[in-house]
Structures are given as structure tokens and as C-alpha cells.
N, C-alpha and C positions, 0 to 999 in steps of 0.2 A: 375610114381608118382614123385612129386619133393621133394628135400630133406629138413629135417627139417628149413633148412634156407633158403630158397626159398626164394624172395621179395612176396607180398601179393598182391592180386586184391581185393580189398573192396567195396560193394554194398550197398547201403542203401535206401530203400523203403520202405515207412508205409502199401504200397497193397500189398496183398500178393499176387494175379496173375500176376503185373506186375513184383514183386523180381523176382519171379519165372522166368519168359520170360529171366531176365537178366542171372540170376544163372546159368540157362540150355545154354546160348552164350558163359559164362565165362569159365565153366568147362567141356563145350564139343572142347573147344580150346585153352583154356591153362594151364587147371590144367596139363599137363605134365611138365610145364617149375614154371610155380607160384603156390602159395597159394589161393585156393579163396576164401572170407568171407562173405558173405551175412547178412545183420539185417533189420530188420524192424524197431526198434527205434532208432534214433538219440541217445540216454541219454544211452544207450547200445554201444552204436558204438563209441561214446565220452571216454567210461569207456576204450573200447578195446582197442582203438588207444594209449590211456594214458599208459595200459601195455606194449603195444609191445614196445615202444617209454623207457620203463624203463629196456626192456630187451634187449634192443640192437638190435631188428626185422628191417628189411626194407621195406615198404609200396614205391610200386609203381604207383599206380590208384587209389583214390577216384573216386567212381559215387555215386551220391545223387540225390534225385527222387526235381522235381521240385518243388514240396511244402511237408514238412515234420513236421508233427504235427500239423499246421497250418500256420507253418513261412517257409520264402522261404529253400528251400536246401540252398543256399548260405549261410546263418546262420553257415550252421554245416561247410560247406566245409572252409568256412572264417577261423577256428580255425586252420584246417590241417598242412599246414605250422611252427608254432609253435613245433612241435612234428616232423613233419618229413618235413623239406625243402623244397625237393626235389620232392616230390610226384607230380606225375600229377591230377588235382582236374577238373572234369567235371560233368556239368550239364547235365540231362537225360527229353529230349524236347518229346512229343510228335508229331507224327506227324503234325498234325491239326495245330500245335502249331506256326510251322517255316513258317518263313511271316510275321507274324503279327507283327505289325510294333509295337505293345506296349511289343511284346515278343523280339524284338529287341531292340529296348531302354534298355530293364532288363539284357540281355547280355551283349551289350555294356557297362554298366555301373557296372553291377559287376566283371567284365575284369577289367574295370578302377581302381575300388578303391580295386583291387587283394584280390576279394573274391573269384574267381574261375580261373582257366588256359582258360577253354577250355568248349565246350558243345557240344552233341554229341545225335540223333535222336534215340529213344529207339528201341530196335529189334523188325523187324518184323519176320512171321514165319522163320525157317532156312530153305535153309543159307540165310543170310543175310550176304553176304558182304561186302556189303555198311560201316556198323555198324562194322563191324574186319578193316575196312581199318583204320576208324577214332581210334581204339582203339589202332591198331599198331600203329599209328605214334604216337600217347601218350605214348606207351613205347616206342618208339627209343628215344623220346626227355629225357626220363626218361634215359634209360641208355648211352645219349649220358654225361646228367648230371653228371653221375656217372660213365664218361668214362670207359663203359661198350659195346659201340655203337659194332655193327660188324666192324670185319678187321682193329680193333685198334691197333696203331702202338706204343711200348713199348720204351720210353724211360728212358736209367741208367746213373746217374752222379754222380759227387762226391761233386757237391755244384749245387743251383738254378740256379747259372749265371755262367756269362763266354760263352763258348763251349755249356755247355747243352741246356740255352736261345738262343743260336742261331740257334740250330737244333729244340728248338720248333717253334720258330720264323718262320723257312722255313717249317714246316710241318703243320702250321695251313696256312701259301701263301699259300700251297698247294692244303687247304683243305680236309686234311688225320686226321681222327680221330685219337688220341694219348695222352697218358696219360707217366706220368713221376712220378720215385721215385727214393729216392737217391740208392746209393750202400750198404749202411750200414741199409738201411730198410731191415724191414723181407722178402717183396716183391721184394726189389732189389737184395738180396742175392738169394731168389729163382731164379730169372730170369738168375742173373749171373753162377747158377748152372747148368741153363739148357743150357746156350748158350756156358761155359765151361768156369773155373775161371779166368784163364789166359790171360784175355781181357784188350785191351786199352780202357779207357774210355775219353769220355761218349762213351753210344755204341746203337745203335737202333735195335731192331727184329723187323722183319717186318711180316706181318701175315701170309708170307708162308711159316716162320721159318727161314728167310735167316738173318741173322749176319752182321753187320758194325760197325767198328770200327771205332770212329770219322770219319764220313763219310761227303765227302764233298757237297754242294747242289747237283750240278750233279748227284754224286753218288746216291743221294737222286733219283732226276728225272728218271735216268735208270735205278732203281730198280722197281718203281710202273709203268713203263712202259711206260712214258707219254713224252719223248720228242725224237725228231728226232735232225740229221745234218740236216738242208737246204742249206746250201752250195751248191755253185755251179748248181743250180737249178733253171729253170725258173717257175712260176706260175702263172696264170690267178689274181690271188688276194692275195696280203700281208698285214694281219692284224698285227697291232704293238702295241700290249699291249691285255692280259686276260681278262680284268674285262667283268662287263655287257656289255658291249657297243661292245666290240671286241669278246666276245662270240654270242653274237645274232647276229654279221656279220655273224662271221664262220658259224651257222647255215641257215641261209638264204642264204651264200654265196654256203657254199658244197651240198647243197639239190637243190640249183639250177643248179647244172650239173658244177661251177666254180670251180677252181685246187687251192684250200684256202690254204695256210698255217697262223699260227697264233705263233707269236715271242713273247716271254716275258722274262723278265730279271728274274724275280719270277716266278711264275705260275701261277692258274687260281684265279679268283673270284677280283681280286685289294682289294680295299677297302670295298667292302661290304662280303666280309669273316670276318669284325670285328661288323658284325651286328646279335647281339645272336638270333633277332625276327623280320622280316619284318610282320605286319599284316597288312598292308593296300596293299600287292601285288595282282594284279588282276590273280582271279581265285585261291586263298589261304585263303579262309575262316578262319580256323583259324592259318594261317598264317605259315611262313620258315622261318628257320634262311638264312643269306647269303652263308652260305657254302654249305649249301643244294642247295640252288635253283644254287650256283656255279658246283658244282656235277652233280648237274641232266642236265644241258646247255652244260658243254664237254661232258657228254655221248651220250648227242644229238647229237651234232655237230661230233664226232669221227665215231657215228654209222653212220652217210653223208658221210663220207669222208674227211673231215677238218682233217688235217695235225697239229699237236703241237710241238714248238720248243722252249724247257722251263728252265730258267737257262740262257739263252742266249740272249745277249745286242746287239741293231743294235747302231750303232754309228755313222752312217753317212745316206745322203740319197742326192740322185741328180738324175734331167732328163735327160736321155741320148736317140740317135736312136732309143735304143734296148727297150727300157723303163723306167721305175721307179727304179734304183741299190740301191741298201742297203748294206753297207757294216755291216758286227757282229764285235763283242769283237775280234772275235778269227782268224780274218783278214779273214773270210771266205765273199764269196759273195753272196745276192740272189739277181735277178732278177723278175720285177715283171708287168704285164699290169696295174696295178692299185693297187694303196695301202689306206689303211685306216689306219688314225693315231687315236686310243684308248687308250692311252698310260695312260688316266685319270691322277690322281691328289693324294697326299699321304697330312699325316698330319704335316701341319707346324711344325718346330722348336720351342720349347717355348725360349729358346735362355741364358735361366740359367743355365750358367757354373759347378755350384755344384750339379744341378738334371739332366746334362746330364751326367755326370762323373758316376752317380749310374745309368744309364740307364741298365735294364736287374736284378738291387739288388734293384727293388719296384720302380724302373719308368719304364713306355712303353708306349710307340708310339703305340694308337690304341688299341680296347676292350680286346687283349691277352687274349682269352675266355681261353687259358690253362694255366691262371692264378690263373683262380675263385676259385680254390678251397683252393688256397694259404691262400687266404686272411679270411677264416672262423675264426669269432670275432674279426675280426682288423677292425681300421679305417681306410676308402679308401676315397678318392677322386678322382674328374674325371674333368678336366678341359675341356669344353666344351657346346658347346646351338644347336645342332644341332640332327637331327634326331639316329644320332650314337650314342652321345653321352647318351643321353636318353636312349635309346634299351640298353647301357653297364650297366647302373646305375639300371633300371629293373634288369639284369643280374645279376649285384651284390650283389642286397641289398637279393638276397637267402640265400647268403655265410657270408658276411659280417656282424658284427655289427653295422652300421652305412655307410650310404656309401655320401658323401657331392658333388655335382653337383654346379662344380665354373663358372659361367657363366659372361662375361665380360659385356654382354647386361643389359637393366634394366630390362627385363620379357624374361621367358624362349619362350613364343608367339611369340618371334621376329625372332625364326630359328626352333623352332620345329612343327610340326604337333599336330590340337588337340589331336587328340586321344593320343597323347603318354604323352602332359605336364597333361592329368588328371590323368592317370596312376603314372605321379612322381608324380605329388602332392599326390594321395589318399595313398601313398605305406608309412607307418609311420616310416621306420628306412632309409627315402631319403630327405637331407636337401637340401635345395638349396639357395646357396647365390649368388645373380645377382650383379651388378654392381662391382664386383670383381676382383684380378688377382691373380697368383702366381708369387712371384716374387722374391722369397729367398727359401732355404730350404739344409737339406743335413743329413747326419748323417753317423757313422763307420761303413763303408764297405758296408752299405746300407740304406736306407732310414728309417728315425727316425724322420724327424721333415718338419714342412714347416711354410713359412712365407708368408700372405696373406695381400694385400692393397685393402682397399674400396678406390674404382675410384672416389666416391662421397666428401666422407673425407680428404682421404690420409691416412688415421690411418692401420697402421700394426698391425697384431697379427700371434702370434710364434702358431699354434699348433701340434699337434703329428699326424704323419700319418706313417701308414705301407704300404703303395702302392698309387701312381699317377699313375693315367691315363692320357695320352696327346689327346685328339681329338677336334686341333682347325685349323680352316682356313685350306683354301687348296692351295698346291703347283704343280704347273701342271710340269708332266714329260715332257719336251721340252730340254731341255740345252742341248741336242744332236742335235737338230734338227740345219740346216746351217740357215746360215741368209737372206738366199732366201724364205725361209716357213714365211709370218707376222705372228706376234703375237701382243699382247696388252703390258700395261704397264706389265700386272703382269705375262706375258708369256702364257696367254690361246693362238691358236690357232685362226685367224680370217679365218670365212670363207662366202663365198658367199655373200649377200648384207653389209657384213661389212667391204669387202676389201676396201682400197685403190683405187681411182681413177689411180693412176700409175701401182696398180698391174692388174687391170681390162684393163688396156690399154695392160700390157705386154701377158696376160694372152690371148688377141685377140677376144676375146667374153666375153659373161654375165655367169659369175660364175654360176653351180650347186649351190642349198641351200646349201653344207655340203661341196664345195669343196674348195681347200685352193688357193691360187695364185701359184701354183706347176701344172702344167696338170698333170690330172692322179692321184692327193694325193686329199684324202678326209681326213675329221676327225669327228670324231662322241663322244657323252659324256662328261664326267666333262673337257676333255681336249682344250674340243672348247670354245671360246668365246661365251660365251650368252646362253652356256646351261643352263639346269634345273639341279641342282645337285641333283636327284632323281636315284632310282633306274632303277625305270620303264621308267624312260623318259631315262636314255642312253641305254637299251635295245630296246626301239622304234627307236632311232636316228640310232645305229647300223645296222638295219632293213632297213631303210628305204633307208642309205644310198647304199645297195645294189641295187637295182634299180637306182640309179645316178651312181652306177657299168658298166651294164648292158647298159646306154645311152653313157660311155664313150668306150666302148668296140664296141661298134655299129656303134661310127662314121667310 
């Protein structure tokens, strides 16, 4: 049985054979770990939720039957939020139901204006686990909220920034669940009890009880197991950069019998580890965060064979007899028949001297999803118009009391996806002001104030913020690369019909689609000229480029 403070699974159905159906799934599966509540009335369930919410209880699941009383569940689930944030809220479809394209439209659109998370196909007879899958990953997203997720890594500091920010900074590259409190928290004294008082801080436990003391990223990497030396090592294929684009190498590349290793100065996922919600990925109905689907793409690619060398900077790169040489940071060398540059693209600089100084005390570079909780009733902003920055501002407005999306553009339409600008717009505590900038701000020791120009006026105003987010424009990782590899003005990588007549002359034939004016270098993702800055399109790219592997390997 779970103990008095169990988090809750909550049901609400006006039928009583179909409660029933639910009841008998919920509490033949998890009433060991949770609570579970069942009602038939809404104006009952209204009443509950209002107590628990005064008692300090935590509700992790809303399910509400598709029509309740006679108004949609969405009704009731709409309120949820208000009382408890964080709960996951899912609609309960019949089967019949999915399909129909006017019961799709009522999904979509109560997603949109966040009257519900999620929706979910009512049990059929048991087991049913179809209906436990979709319900577990409604609790992981729940206790990932409440950085509670599995094999979560503990971080102790004696202030937010500094050292501390920097080891969560490398632990969310990494895509390692991890949650942080100070030293002088109730929570941080226990941990510091158990790990023994006498410790250098900041200090991380890692979930198989193993102890660091300011640990350096390395130290990071060879602890969760995840990087190799490649040095001195020849390899069939060298992917240069984690993100999507160089993870779906690695896996197309080591499943195809190829000797992949994969090099990254960080670790896995790039930039799309700062994406709280991908819901428009194919094959993710109701959707992944970036880190997830970053998670799930190295376990692929590792249980292939793909090799990771993470923490670790190539610095150079030249053709030679032997192949493709790479030289690392650390003066080591690999060799390679073919390389893929994936190196992708990070967030511009905003280039204000006073909010980069506080970078890490309420400014960051990117959605620092292990921020969120920082910021519960403060005002946040999020400088950006792009699909990230959107999915942060979702992300936010949980936590935060207000959270303002500063977009330089005159409509957020001009970089976002629909689905997501109806989503900010229907979400009431997300402002948005477009034709905007930041361009002042600062405060003692941390972030206190900012100062905004309409692009249209010129008129400034001072206001108060307790956290910036930076997610604008993109800066392609190249400045390593020699000045043999083209590039564009702004350093994307050119390849294949966008080279150079001179470099198509030296190159001695007609470029691969993806390959550079380098024989033997491809490059795939936000890193190349003329991509798509999508998810799913440098996971195709990645892909695809393996087969242009595969023909240059052949000749």
C-alpha cells in the first residue's frame, strides 16, 4: 500500500461501468506506488481537488471521461492547473472515437488553448497495455516535472551560479535528469549527511551512490559511462557533433556494419535538449521532450555499436593518403574513411555587456529546463520567435507568474509552427511582444531589471524581470573547421550543388548532395547551408547522409 503522502491518480467519470473499467487499470497497477481517486461528479471532484490543494497533497494524473455532465471533460480538466501545476490532465477517448477527424480537431484545440496535456484510449479488457504505456509516460513527464524522474542526479551548492550552474549546465548537454538544492536546505543537509559532511562543494551523487567533488565535465562523462579516448584509432566513419543530425548518423551508420565513432565537445542531444515538448515529431502522438528522444537515439546507436567520445574538441581536420585526420583538444589523433560534420549551431550572443556579466544569476543561453522551478511567481522572459523558444515559454508559464516572449519579428508566424503560436497565444499568463528587443538590463549580483526598445518607436521601458532566457538566431560551430572546408557569409557549411565552381573543379567531379568541397567530409543539420532548422529534418539529413557514406567508401 502507498503511504499517506503518496501523489494521487484521479478518475472522473459520470458512467459508472466505464469508472469502473478505469478504477480496476488504476488500482490493479499502481495503487502500490500512488493514491487512487475515482468520482463520478465533476462538482465532487472540483470540491476534492480544492482540499488536497489546501492540504499540501500532490495530484499527479487527472483522467476525465469525454463528456461530463453534459459539457466536455475539458471543462473540469481546464481548472486543474490552478491547484496543482504540474499534474498531467488527460482526456479519456473512446475507441470508436480516434479518427475522426472532428474528435481530432477537439484534441488539437483543447491542447492549444491548454485545457488538457494529453488524451489517452479508455481500457479495454486487461491487460491492456497499450493504455499502462500511455499512462506511464504521463507519470514520467510528471515526475520528471518534479525532478523526481528515475536515476536522477543530485546536485549541492552553496549559491545558484557560479560552479553549481555550470555542472547543471553540463548535466542537462548531457541529458542526465538532475535536480539541485542548496547546502543549507533541509534536503541539502540530508544529502550532504549521507554522502559525509566533509565535502568540497558543489558536489554531485550520482544514482549509484558514487560522490564528486567539484567534478570536472570529464569526470562528469566517465562517471555515466558515456565516453571513450579515440585517439590514435582508425574508423570507418567520424561523426563530429551529438545533436540530432550526428545521432541518426551514428545509428544508420553502426547498424550498418560501419566502425562510427561520434566526437562531441558536450554530449548528446545539441540544441534540442533545450526543447521541454516536441509534438509535431513523427511517430510521437502526444509528443517528447528533446532529451528524451536525445536518450532514446544514443541507446540506439550504442546498442549498434556507435562508439562516443564526449567532453572532447576536434580542432583541426585535413585530407591526407591515409584519410580524413582529425586532430582533439588534447593533441590526440583520429583517423577516419569518411567524416560527417554535425557540429549544428548554439544560440547567438545577445551581446549586452550587463546581462552577460549575470549570465548563470537569471540569464541563460537556452530553455535551462533545470531552471523551471527557480522561477515559480517570478517574472521571466524569453527573448526569441522560433520554435524553442515557444516550447520554453509553454514550459514556463507552469512555474512562473507571467512569463513575456520578446520577439524581434512583427508576428510570432514568421518562425514558429502553427500549432505552437495557438498554444502561446490561448495560455493566459504568456505575453508577447513582437517587434521588440532587449537591449539594457542588469541588477546586484543578479538579475533585477530589463530594459526593452520597440523596433517600431524606439521607445524604451525599464521593467523588472527575475530570469532571461536567450533563444535567438543561430551560430554554426565551424571556427575550427581550416579554410579549405566553404562556408557562407555566416559560416554554415556549403555543400554539394552550392559549392563553388572552383571548389567543384578541385573536388574533380560532381559533389554528393550533403558532401563538402573536402573528399570524404559530408555535413548534415543546422550546420549546413540550406538546411531546414527542424528537428526531424537533421535526423533525415543525418540519415540520409549515410548512404553518400556508403558510395564514397565504394569507390
Amino acid at each position: 500500500m502507498p503511504g499517506t503522502n503518496a501523489p494521487l491518480l484521479v478518475a472522473v467519470d459520470d458512467d459508472p461501468a466505464l469508472l469502473a473499467d478505469v478504477e480496476r487499470e488504476l488500482r490493479n497497477r499502481y495503487a502500490s506506488d500512488y493514491r487512487v481517486c475515482c468520482l463520478s461528479s465533476p462538482d465532487e471532484a472540483r470540491r476534492m481537488l480544492d482540499e488536497l490543494a489546501r492540504a499540501g497533497e500532490e495530484v499527479a494524473l487527472v483522467l476525465a471521461a469525454e463528456d461530463l455532465g453534459g459539457a466536455p471533460g475539458t471543462e473540469f480538466l481546464a481548472g486543474v492547473p490552478s491547484l496543482f501545476p504540474h499534474a498531467q490532465r488527460a482526456r479519456l477517448l473512446p475507441w470508436a472515437r480516434v479518427g475522426e477527424p472532428t474528435t481530432g480537431d477537439a484534441v488539437f484545440e483543447a491542447i492549444a488553448r491548454g485545457r488538457m496535456d494529453q488524451w489517452v484510449m479508455r481500457p479495454a479488457p486487461p491487460p491492456d497495455e497499450q493504455f499502462h504505456q500511455a499512462l506511464s509516460s504521463f507519470l514520467l513527464a510528471w515526475a520528471e516535472a518534479r525532478r523526481r524522474a528515475p536515476h536522477t542526479i543530485d546536485v549541492v551548492g552553496e549559491t545558484w551560479s557560479g560552479r553549481a550552474y555550470e555542472l547543471r549546465e553540463t548535466l542537462g548537454r548531457c541529458a542526465l535528469p538532475h535536480r539541485f538544492c542548496l547546502a543549507g536546505s533541509e534536503e541539502g543537509r540530508a544529502i550532504l549527511a549521507d554522502a559525509g559532511l566533509d565535502r568540497r562543494l558543489p558536489l554531485i551523487v550520482m544514482p549509484n551512490g558514487a560522490v564528486m567533488e567539484d567534478p570536472t565535465d570529464m569526470d562528469i562523462a566517465r562517471s555515466a559511462g558515456t565516453t571513450i579516448d579515440p585517439s590514435g584509432e582508425e574508423y570507418d566513419l567520424v561523426i563530429v557533433g551529438c545533436g540530432p543530425a550526428g545521432l541518426s548518423a551514428g545509428v544508420y551508420g553502426a547498424s550498418e556494419g560501419l566502425r562510427t565513432v561520434v566526437i562531441d565537445s558536450g554530449s548528446i542531444g545539441g540544441q534540442a535538449t533545450a526543447s521541454s515538448s516536441i509534438r509535431n515529431y513523427l511517430g510521437f502522438p502526444r509528443g517528447l521532450s528533446g532529451a528524451d528522444l536525445a536518450r532514446r537515439a544514443y541507446q540506439q546507436a550504442w546498442v549498434f555499436g556507435a562508439r562516443f567520445a564526449f567532453m572532447q574538441q576536434v580542432t583541426h581536420l585535413a585530407r591526407e593518403d591515409g584519410g580524413v585526420v582529425l586532430t582533439l583538444h588534447t593533441g590526440g589523433v583520429v583517423v577516419a574513411r569518411a567524416v560527417i560534420l554535425a557540429t549544428g549551431a548554439s544560440y547567438r550572443r545577445l551581446g549586452v555587456e550587463p546581462l552577460e556579466e549575470l549570465r548563470g544569476s537569471g540569464v541563460y543561453y537556452g530553455a535551462a529546463a533545470s531552471e523551471a522551478s527557480l522561477v515559480a511567481g517570478e517574472e521571466v522572459y524569453i527573448v526569441g520567435g522560433a520554435n524553442s523558444a515557444g516550447q520554453a515559454a509553454l514550459h514556463l508559464a507552469h512555474y512562473a507568474k507571467r512569463v513575456t516572449l520578446v520577439v524581434r519579428a512583427g508576428s510570432l508566424a514568421a518562425g514558429m509552427s502553427h500549432y505552437l503560436v495557438r498554444q502561446v497565444e490561448e495560455t493566459p499568463n504568456i505575453e508577447v511582444r513582437t517587434s521588440t528587443e532587449v537591449v539594457d538590463g542588469g541588477g546586484d549580483g543578479r538579475l533585477e531589471h530589463l530594459v526593452l526598445r520597440d523596433r517600431t518607436t524606439g521607445d524604451r521601458e525599464t521593467v523588472p524581470a527575475y530570469a532571461l532566457f536567450l533563444m535567438i538566431g543561430a551560430r554554426p560551430h565551424t571556427d575550427w573547421l581550416p579554410p579549405t572546408v566553404d562556408r557562407d557569409d555566416a559560416g554554415f557549411v556549403l555543400t554539394g550543388p552550392d559549392l563553388s565552381d572552383d571548389a567543384v573543379r578541385a573536388l574533380g567531379r560532381r559533389p554528393l548532395p550533403l558532401e563538402t568541397c573536402v573528399p570524404g567530409v559530408l555535413a548534415a543539420g543546422d550546420v549546413r547551408h540550406g538546411s531546414v532548422k527542424r528537428v526531424a529534418s537533421a535526423v533525415g539529413e543525418g540519415s540520409i547522409a549515410i548512404q553518400f557514406v556508403h558510395h564514397l567508401l565504394a569507390v
